[in-house]
C-alpha positions as semicolon CSV with decimal commas, in nm:
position;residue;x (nm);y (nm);z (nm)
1;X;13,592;10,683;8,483
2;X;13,357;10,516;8,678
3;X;12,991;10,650;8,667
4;X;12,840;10,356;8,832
5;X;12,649;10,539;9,121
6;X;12,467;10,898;9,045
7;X;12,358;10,998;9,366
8;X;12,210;11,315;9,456
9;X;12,347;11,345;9,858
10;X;12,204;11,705;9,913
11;X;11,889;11,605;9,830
12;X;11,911;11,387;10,140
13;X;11,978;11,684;10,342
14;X;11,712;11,930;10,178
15;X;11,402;11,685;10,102
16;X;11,245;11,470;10,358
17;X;10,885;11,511;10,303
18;X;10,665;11,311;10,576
19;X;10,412;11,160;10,288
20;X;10,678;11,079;10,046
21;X;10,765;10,719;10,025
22;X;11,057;10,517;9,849
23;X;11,046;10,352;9,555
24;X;11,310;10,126;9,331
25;X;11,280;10,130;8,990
26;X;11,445;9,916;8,711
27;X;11,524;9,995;8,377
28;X;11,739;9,922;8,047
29;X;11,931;10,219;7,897
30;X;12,054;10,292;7,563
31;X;12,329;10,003;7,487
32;X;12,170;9,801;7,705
33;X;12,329;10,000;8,024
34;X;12,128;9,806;8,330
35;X;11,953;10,121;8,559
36;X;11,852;10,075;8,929
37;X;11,644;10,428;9,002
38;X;11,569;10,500;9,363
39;X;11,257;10,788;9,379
40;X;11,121;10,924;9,677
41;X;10,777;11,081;9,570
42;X;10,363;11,078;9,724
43;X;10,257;10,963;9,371
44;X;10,411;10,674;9,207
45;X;10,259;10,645;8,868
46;X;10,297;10,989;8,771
47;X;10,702;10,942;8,891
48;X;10,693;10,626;8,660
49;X;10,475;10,809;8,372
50;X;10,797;11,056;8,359
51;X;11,052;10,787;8,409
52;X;10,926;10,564;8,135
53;X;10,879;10,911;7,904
54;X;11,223;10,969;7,959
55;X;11,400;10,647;7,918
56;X;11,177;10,573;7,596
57;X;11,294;10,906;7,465
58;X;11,701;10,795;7,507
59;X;11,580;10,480;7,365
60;X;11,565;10,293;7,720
61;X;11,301;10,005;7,850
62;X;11,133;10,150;8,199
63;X;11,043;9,825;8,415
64;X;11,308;9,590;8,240
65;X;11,395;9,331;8,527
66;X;11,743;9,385;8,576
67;X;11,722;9,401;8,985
68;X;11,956;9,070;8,915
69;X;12,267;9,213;8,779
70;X;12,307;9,446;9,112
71;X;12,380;9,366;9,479
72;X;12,205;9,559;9,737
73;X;12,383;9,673;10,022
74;X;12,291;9,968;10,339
75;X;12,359;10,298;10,238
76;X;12,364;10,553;10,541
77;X;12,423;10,928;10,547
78;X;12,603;11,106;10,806
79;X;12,579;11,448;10,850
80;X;12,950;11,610;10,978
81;X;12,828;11,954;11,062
82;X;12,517;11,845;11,303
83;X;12,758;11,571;11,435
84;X;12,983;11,677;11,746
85;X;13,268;11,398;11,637
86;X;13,551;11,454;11,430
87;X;13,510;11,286;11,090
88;X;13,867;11,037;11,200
89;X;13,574;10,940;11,484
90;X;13,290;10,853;11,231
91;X;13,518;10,654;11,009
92;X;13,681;10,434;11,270
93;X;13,306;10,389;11,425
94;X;13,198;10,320;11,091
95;X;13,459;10,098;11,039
96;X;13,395;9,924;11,354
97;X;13,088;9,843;11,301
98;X;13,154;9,651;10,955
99;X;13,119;9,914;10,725
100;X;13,206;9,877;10,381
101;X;13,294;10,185;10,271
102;X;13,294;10,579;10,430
103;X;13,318;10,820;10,185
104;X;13,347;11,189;10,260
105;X;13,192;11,452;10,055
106;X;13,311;11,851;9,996
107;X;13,033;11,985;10,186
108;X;12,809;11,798;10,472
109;X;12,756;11,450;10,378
110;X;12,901;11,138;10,473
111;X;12,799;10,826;10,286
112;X;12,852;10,478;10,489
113;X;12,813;10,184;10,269
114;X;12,719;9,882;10,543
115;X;12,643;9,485;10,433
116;X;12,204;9,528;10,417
117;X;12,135;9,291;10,710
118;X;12,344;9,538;10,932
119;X;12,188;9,864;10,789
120;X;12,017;9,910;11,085
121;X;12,174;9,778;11,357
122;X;12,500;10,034;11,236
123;X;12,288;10,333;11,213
124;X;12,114;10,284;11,544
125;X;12,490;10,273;11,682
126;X;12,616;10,583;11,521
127;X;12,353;10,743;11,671
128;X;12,422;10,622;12,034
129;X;12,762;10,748;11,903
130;X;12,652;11,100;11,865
131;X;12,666;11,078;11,496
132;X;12,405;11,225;11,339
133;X;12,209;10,966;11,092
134;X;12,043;11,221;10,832
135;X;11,914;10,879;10,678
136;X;11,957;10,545;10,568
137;X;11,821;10,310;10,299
138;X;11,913;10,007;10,053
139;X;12,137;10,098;9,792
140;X;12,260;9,900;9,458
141;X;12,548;9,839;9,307
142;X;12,641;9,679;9,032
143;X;12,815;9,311;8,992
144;X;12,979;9,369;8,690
145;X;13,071;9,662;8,489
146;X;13,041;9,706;8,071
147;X;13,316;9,953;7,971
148;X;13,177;10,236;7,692
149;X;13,432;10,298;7,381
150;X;13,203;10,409;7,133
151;X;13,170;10,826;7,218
152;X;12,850;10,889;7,071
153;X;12,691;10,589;7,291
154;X;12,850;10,752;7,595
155;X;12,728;11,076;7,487
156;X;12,364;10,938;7,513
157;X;12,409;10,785;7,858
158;X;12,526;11,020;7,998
159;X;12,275;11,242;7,844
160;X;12,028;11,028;8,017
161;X;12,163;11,021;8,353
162;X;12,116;11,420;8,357
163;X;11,775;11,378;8,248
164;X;11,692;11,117;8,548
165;X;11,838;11,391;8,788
166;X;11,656;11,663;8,654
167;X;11,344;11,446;8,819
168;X;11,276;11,636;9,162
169;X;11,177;11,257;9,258
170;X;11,483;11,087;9,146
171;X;11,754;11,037;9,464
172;X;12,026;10,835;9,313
173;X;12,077;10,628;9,049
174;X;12,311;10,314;8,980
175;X;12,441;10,187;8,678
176;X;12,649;9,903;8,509
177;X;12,875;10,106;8,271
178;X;13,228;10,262;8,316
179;X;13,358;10,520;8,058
180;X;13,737;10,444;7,971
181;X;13,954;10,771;8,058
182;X;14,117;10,793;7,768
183;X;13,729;10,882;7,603
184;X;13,614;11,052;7,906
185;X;13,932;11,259;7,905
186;X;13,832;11,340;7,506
187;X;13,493;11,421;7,602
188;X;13,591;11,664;7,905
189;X;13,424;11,494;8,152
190;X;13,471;11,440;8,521
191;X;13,359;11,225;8,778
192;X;13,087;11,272;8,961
């Protein structure tokens, strides 16, 4: 099971405060699990005050340069309901436009993964397109992925990606671990 990318999609949709600004955070979990945290928040330090308190806690490092082991790329989020196009139309536009990856959700979001230079230009399209952009940002992914076998290490990690999203200022999360689904299957879990 891969739980490389946490991202909280509805947030997108529900939170879009005019004084809140974007910030990227990097940090080492427990078993040295590499952490890229996007926040949107009007007060940085006490966002990192709570990041580092939590991270310490699940014996993490908050600020541990690790910006290296990740590739940024756009990340752009349709809306299908506000959008008059079927969603066939705002994959092949997508598409068209060099996109990476279009990934539709069970409810109202759409998330476009576009190469970063083109984050821009593709969103200002889709909109000329009728697509509704709800918004768009730099995303990270991973380069390479460590695989978890030891249950009571996953246990904690994924302990401590719940904690991060319990953060009202946390958006999304990526990370460089995969759970094997053998041990995911033993520890009832499913993906995200």
């Amino acid at each position: 099971m891969d739980y490389t990318y946490w991202s909280e999609q509805y947030r997108e949709l529900k939170r879009t405060p005019s004084d809140a600004t974007t910030f990227y955070f990097e940090a080492l979990g427990p078993n040295r699990v590499s952490l890229m945290i996007r926040a949107a928040t009007d007060d940085e330090n006490k966002v990192k005050e709570r990041l580092r308190a939590i991270l310490t806690a699940f014996g993490g490092t908050f600020e541990h340069p690790v910006k290296w082991l990740f590739k940024s790329y756009g990340e752009i989020f349709v809306s299908k309901y506000q959008t008059s196009v079927p969603e066939e139309t705002i994959m092949l536009v997508a598409l068209s436009l060099g996109a990476l990856d279009v990934e539709f959700a069970r409810h109202d979001v759409v998330r476009i993964l576009t190469p970063e230079k083109r984050l821009t230009e593709t969103a200002e399209i889709l909109e000329t397109e009728n697509i509704e952009v709800i918004s768009r940002q730099i995303c990270y992914q991973p380069i390479d992925l460590v695989e978890i076998t030891d249950q009571t290490a996953a246990v904690q990690i994924m302990r401590l990606m719940e904690t991060l999203f319990d953060d009202e200022a946390v958006m999304d999360v990526s990370a460089d671990f995969y759970i094997n689904d053998l041990l995911g299957k033993k520890m009832g879990l499913t993906k995200v």
